[in-house]
C-alpha angles and dihedrals in degrees: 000000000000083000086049093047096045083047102054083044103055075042093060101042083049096051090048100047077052099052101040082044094063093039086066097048092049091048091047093036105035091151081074133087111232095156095109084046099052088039090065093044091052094048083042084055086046094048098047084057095054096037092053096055085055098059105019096059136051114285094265090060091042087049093045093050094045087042083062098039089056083047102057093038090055093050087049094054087047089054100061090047115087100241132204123216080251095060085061101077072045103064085038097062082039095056092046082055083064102070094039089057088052092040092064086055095055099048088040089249091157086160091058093033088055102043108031110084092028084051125016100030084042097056090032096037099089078051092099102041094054095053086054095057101232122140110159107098088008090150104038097051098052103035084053090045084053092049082049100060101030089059104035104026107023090038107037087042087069086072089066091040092067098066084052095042092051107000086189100063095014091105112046087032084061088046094044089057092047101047091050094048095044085049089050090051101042086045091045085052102049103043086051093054098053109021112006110115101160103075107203095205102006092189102046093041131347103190082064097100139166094237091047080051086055105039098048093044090048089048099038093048085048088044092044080054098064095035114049099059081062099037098029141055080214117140111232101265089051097044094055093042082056096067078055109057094038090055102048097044089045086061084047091054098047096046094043083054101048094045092049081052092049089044094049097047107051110158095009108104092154089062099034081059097049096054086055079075085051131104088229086075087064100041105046098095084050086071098059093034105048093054096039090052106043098050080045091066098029093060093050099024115077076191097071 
């Protein structure tokens, strides 16, 4: 707990140097445009809150707050996709999925957590739809509403299984996650915007570029270096081919997410530009991340 409590607030110090930091270039430079800066400090601000209350608190407070973050992910996912009156009994059936996926955290059902949404959502899903006789954009609206809950409910769920799973490391392993991948995306960013050319999907994102993808793997490998003799009961290789993986799966997040936006909302500029403003923009490495890496350890840890 004492390592949880130094490391939020090294987190915090750091989030606030930043932010005061950028306060004083946009009052001494107010010909720039900081504002995409100042939108991802203020998500980072949202996502130390939420994260806190994961590892500061008992297990209970930590599944709760990840149970609402899913929630609203996955409402803002719906929300990108055109809907019919007949997708509604849909996203109903999708958002109850929601609190049983929780609920086999709770009681350690790691058969039914792990199979659940992949298995069982996935055969009953179209359920629904098909009661409600609707057969124009059957597919695409269930296959979407899928994508939706493997990727914001099934993988961001994995962040509250750790501290179930090893409820000695759970937390700053949790913590440990976050803050890398955090690390990867704000790194990624930064070098793209200033010095990224070669665009890796031009028409999905253009600030994903191969240069962002090497300097943040190169920075977040370095940072998992320091970090995880002080987070993690990692050996050194692993902890190093942490930073990694982490890394690599964070890009792939990032990049499945933007090019399913960009999919969704077709012909609709005024929205795509709204969800810029969204926390699914800051969460969407997390849903690649928090799965990879904790079958990962799982697979080579006794303690998981």
């Amino acid at each position: 707990m004492n390592t949880t409590i130094v490391t939020l607030t090294m987190i915090f110090i750091v989030l606030s140097s930043v932010s005061f930091v950028f306060l004083f270039l946009r009052r001494r430079e107010p010909e720039k445009d900081f504002s995409h800066v100042f939108l991802r400090v203020k998500t980072w601000w949202g996502m130390l809150v939420v994260f806190a209350m994961a590892t500061l608190f008992n297990p209970i407070v930590s599944l709760l707050s990840l149970m609402v973050l899913c929630f609203f992910a996955l409402k803002e996912y719906f929300s990108m996709m055109k809907t019919r009156r007949a997708d509604r009994r849909l996203f109903l059936w999708s958002y109850l999925a929601i609190p049983l996926q929780f609920y086999w955290i709770f009681i350690g059902w790691y058969g039914m957590f792990i199979v659940f949404i992949p298995v069982y959502v996935f055969l009953f899903l179209p359920l629904p739809r098909l009661l409600g006789k609707g057969t124009s954009g059957f597919l695409r609206s269930v296959s979407s509403t899928q994508w939706g809950l493997m990727l914001m409910v099934f993988g961001l769920s994995h962040l509250a299984y750790y501290q179930f799973a090893t409820p000695q490391y759970g937390a700053n392993l949790v913590l440990f996650l976050v803050v890398l991948t955090q690390i990867n995306d704000m790194v990624h960013y930064l070098i793209s915007l200033y010095l990224g050319k070669k665009k890796v999907v031009p028409s999905a994102n253009p600030l994903i570029t191969w240069e962002g993808f090497i300097g943040a793997l190169l920075i977040t490998t370095a940072a998992s270096y320091f970090i995880y003799p002080i987070l993690t009961p990692l050996d050194m290789t692993f902890g190093i081919l942490s930073g990694v993986l982490i890394s690599c799966t964070g890009f792939f997040g990032s990049l499945t997410i933007s090019v399913l936006k960009r999919d969704l909302l077709i012909g609709d500029q005024e929205k795509f530009n709204g969800l810029k403003k969204s926390y699914l923009n800051r969460v969407d490495s997390l849903t690649y991340t928090s799965p990879v890496f904790f079958h990962v350890i799982r697979y080579f840890y006794d303690f998981m």
